[in-house]
VEXTI-811584 format. One record per residue (C-alpha): x, y, z. Coordinates in steps of 0.001 Angstrom, whole numbers, padded with zeros to 6 digits, always signed. Layout:
% residues N
XYZ/...
This chain:
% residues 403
+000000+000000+000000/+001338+003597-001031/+001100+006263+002310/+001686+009782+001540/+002002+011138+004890/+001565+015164+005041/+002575+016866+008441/+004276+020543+008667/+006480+019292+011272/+009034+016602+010223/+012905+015312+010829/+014854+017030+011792/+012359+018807+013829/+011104+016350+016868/+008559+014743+015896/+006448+011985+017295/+005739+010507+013885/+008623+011059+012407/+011034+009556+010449/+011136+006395+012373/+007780+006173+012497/+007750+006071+008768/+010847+003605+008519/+008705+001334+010987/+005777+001308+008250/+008343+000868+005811/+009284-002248+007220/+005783-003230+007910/+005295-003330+003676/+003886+000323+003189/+005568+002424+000413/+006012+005986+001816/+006435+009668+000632/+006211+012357+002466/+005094+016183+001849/+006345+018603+004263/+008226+021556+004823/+011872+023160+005734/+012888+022459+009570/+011944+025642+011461/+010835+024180+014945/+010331+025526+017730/+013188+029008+017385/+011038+029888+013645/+014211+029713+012150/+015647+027452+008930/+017847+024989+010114/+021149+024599+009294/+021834+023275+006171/+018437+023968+004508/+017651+026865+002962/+014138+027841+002358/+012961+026770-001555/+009649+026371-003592/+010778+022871-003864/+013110+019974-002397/+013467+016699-003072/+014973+013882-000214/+015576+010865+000097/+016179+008866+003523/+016303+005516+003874/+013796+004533+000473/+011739+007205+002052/+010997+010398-000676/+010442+013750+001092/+009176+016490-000130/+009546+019646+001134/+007704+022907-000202/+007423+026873+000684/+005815+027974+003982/+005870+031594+005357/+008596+030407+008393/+007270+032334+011289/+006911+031458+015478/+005983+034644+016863/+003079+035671+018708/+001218+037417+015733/-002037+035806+014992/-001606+037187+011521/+001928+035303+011309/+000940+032255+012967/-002414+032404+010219/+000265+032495+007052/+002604+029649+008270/-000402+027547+008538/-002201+028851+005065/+000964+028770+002841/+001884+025277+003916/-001749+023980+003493/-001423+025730-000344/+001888+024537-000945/+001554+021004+000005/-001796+020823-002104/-000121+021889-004991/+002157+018965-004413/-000168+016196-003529/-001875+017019-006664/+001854+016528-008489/+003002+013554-007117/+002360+010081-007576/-001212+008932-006438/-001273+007442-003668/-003120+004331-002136/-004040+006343+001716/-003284+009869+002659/-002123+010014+006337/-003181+013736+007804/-000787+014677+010373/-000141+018017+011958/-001747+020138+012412/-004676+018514+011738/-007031+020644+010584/-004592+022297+007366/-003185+018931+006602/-006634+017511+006645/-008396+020036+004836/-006022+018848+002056/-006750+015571+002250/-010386+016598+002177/-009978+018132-001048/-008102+015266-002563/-010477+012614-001296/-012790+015185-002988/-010859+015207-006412/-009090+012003-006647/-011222+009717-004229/-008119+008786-001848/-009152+007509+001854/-007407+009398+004601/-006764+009059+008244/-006725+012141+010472/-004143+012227+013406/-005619+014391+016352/-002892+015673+018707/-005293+018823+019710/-008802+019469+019509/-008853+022572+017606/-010627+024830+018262/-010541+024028+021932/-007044+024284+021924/-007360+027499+020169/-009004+029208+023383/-007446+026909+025980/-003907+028448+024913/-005570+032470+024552/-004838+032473+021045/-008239+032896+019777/-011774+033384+021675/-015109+032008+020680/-016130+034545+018297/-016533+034261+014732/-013461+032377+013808/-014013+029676+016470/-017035+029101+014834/-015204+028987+011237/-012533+026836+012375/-014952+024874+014522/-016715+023664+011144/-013510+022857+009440/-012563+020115+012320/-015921+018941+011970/-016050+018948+007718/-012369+017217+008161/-013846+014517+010293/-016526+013550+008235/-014319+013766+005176/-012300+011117+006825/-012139+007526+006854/-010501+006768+010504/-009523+009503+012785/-006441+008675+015691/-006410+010290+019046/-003883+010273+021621/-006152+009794+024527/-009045+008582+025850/-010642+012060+026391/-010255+013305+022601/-011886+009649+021655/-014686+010873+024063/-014674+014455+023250/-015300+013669+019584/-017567+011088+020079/-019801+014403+021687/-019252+015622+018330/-020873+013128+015990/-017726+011124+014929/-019012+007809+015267/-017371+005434+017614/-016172+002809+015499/-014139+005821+013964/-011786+006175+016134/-008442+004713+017359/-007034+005775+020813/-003414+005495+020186/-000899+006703+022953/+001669+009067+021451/+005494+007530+021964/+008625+009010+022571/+010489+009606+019224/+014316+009555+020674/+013917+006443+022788/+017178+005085+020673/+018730+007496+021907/+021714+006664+024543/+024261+008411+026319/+027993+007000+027643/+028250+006580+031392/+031034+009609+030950/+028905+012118+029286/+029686+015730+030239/+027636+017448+033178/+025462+019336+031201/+023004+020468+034641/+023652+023205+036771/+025850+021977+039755/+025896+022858+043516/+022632+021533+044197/+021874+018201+045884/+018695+017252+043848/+017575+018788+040452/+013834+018774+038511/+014234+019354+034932/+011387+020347+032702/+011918+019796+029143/+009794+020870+026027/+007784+024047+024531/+007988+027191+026679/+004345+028514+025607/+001096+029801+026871/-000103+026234+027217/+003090+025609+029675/+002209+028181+031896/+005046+027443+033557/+005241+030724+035823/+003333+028718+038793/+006239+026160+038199/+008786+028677+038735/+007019+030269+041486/+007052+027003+043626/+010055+026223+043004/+011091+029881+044023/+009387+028949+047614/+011212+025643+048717/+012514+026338+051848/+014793+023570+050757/+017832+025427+048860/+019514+022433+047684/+016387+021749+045276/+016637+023545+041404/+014730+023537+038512/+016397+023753+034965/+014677+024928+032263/+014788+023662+028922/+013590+024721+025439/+012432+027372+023512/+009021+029346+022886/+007337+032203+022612/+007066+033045+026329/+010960+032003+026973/+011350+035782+028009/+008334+036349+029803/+009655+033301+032263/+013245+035009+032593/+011476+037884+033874/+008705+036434+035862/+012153+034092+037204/+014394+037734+038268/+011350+039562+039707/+010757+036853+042330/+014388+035983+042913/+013995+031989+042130/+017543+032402+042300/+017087+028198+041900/+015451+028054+038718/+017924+028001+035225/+017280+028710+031683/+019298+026263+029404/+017578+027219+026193/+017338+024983+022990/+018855+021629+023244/+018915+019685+019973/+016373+016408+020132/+018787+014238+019494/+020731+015263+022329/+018390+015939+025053/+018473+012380+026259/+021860+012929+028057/+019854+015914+030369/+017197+013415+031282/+019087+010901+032029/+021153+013509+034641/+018212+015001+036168/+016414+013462+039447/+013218+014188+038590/+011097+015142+035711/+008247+018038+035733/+005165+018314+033537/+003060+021168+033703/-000270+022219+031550/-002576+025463+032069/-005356+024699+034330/-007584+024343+031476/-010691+021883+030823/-009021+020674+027558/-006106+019957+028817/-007246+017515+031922/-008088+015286+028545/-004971+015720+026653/-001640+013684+027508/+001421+015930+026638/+004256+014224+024648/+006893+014667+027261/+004342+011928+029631/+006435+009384+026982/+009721+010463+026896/+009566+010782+030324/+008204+007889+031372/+010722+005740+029247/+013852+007719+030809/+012684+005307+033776/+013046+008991+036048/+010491+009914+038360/+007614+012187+037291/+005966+015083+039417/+002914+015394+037007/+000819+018857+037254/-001464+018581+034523/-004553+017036+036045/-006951+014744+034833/-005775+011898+032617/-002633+012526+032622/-002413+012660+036284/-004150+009544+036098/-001502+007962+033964/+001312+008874+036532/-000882+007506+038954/-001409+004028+037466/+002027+003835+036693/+002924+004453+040043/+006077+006357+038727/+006126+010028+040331/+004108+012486+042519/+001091+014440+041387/+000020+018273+041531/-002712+020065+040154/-001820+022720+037338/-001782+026545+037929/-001427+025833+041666/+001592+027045+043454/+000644+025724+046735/+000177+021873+045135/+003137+022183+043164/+005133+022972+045967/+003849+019820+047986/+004390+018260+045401/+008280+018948+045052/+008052+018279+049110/+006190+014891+049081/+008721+014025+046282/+012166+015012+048432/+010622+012807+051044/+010352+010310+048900/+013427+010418+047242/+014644+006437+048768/+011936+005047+046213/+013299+007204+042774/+014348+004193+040977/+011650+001823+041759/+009323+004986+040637/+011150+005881+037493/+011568+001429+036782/+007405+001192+037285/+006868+004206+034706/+009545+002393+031945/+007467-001144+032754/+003667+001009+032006/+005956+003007+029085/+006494-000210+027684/+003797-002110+028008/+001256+000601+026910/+002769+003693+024724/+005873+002262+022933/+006102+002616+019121/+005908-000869+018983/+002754-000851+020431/+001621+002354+017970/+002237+001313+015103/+000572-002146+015758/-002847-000081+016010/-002103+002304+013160/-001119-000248+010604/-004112-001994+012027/-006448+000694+010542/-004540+001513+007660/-005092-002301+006563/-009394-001784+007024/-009014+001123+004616/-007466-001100+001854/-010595-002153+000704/-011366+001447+000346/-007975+002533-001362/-009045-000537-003729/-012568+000137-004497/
């Protein structure tokens, strides 16, 4: 069977389905190409060694990529944000109507451009295609303040809903979204609940690496990811700012659009504690996991979120560190199960701060934590496990690819 699988985030950029997601497939029999565009993620800047083109060609591994124009931009600028979006979901339907037909179109990210052009093609061409849901726009939309409920909701609101009916199997990386659609008129047997992985999990580090942490401190929480609106990560800092316990820091890393905000929030409270490492490379960010002591995830106190399971649940999880989890609801839940950290609820500077308390007095059971959260990593959100599911539907819609 011939994939084309379209997503505006791709390798070298981290990725959940990535590159070795599609190599996995490959294996599994499917013939892939890929439409995308030039690295830019998360800094909104061209990565070294591309240059931005109308048109590239790659190859990796028997895998064609194709990368086309998009206005590069990662600012705050609703405009901005509305023409990196727009250009790539013109550009990469000018290709798809170019290249080779193929058999299944596989909708990635963000959803709603990628699968308004596989909408259309369906449309034109009569190609099946699956729609990957890693937010519910336009939930997310409002959850994060970048748009209200106003006009546009409603606009983007029927998209989602025109993209799901368009489609012929829609994935969802919780139980929540499978819910929260289900509320929406996507039938049941629609939908696949399939638990994102983590992307690196390759990755390994020499027992000698380089000290990469901040040093002088007995234990160290490292968060790791997006720096955003969705983060909110100025309650983080803020509890972290009140531990009476001095030996305890928090190091920062990644990149976003409220990086600066944080710095400032971080010097006008003294969290004299708290560091800013900036942008570490994908590829290399498994040697600052493995060094920390414990691993922090934090989401907005939002209603959409306590149904969402952030990406950095997996990566985390398989590091086998423990996990102080403030993002409530089922991912709270998942931390719980796995018996694998401590849990806080989001937004709240008091919890956090117990939190980061219970899990100093709790620091003699660390390994058997972050050992119970590789076991439930394993057992329930590998790729292995992924790709079973996905491959799974992608096989039902042969029949349609056929007919």
């Amino acid at each position: 069977m011939r994939i084309l699988f379209i997503s505006q985030l791709f390798d070298p950029e981290y990725s959940i389905k990535g590159l070795g997601f599609l190599q996995e497939m490959q294996r599994q029999g499917f013939d892939v190409d890929v439409v995308t565009t030039f690295p830019n993620y998360p800094v909104g800047k061209i990565f070294p060694g591309y240059k931005l083109k109308p048109w590239q060609v790659e190859t990796h591994s028997g895998i064609r990529v194709i990368r086309v124009f998009s206005f590069i931009s990662h600012s705050k600028s609703r405009l901005f944000r509305a023409l990196n979006y727009f250009s790539f979901m013109v550009s990469s339907f000018i290709a798809v109507a170019v290249i080779r037909k193929p058999d299944v179109i596989y909708a990635y990210h963000p959803q709603v451009t990628t699968g308004i052009v596989a909408s259309l093609f369906k449309m034109i061409r009569g190609v099946p295609f699956v729609t990957d849901v890693q937010d519910l726009w336009p939930d997310a939309l409002v959850a994060t303040g970048t748009q209200g409920k106003g006009v546009l909701y409603g606009m983007i609101n029927r998209l989602c809903n025109f993209v799901y009916k368009q489609s012929a199997h829609v994935v969802v990386l919780s139980r929540g979204y499978r819910e929260a659609l289900i509320a929406r008129g996507v039938p049941a047997e629609k939908i696949s609940v399939v638990y994102n992985w983590y992307a690196n999990q390759g990755e390994t580090v020499t027992e000698d690496c380089e000290r990469v942490l901040p040093s002088g401190f007995e234990h160290t929480f490292v968060y790791a990811g997006n720096l955003g609106a969705a983060q909110s990560l100025k309650s983080v800092i803020s509890a972290f700012s009140r531990c009476v316990d001095k030996s305890v820091c928090l190091a920062i890393i990644g990149s976003g659009v409220e990086k600066d905000e944080l710095i400032a929030h971080a010097q006008a409270i003294g969290a004299n504690n708290v560091f800013f490492l900036g942008y570490v490379a994908p590829q290399k960010i498994v040697n600052y996991l493995r060094q920390a002591d414990v691993l922090v995830v934090h989401l907005k106190d939002e209603s959409l979120f306590k149904i969402t399971i952030p990406s950095k649940i997996q990566a985390y999880l398989s590091s086998s560190k423990p996990v102080l989890m403030a993002v409530g609801g089922e991912a709270n839940q998942i931390v719980s199960e796995a018996r694998a950290g401590v849990c806080a609820e989001p937004d709240n500077i008091s919890s956090i701060e117990l939190a980061i308390t219970q899990m100093l007095a709790k620091k003699d059971g660390w390994q058997e934590m972050g050992e119970s959260g590789r076991r439930f990593y394993e057992a329930e959100m590998s790729q292995r496990k992924g790709v079973v599911k996905i491959v799974s539907a992608l096989k039902k819609l042969s029949g349609l690819a056929s007919g």
